[in-house]
N, C-alpha and C positions, 0 to 999 in steps of 0.2 A: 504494500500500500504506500503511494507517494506522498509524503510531507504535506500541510500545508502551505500555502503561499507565504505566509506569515511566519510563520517558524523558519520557512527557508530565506528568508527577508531578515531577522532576528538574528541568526547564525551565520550571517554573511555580516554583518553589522559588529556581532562579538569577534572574530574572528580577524578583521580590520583594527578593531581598540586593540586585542592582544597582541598583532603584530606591529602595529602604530606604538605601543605604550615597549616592547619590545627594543625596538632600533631608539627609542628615546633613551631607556636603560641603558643602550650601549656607549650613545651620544655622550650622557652624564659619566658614565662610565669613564670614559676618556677623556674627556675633560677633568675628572678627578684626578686622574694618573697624572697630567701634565699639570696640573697646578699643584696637587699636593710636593713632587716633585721640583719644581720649581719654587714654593714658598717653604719648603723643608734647608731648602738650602742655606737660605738666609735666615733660619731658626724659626721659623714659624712652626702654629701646631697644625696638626689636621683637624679641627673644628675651623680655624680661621681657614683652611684650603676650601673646605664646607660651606660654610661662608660665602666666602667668595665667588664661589659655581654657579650658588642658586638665586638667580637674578632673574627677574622679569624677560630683558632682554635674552637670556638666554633661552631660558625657556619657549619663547616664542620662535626664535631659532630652531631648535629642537623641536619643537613641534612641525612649524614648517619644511626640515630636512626628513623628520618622519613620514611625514602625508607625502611627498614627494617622493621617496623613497618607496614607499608600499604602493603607490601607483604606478611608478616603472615598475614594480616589481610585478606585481599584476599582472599588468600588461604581457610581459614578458613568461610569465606562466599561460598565458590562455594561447601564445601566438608559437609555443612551445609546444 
């Protein structure tokens, strides 16, 4: 028995957040490495590297290279 429209609407929808929220983790992710890294050097702690990363600006950043990122990807799965 096929899905309804709406479940298969619904799990296309989760599916996108988990991979969206995904490539964001990695985004933050690496930008931790290089700022904890770089403010460890000059004796900073890593709450201040913490600090640092989690900005408005970046965020939207990362959001925008996420959504971007999961639509080439997309894309590239269906033409695949």
């Amino acid at each position: 028995m096929p899905e309804p429209k709406s479940k298969s609407n619904l799990r296309a929808v989760a599916r996108a957040a988990i991979e969206i929220a995904f490539i964001l983790f990695l985004f933050y992710a690496n930008l931790l490495m290089g700022e904890f890294t770089r403010a460890n050097g000059q004796g900073k702690s890593f709450a201040f590297a913490l600090g640092d990363i989690f900005t408005r600006e970046n965020l939207m950043i990362g959001i925008a290279a996420a959504t971007v990122g999961y639509i080439v990807f997309e894309h590239l799965r269906k033409r695949l």
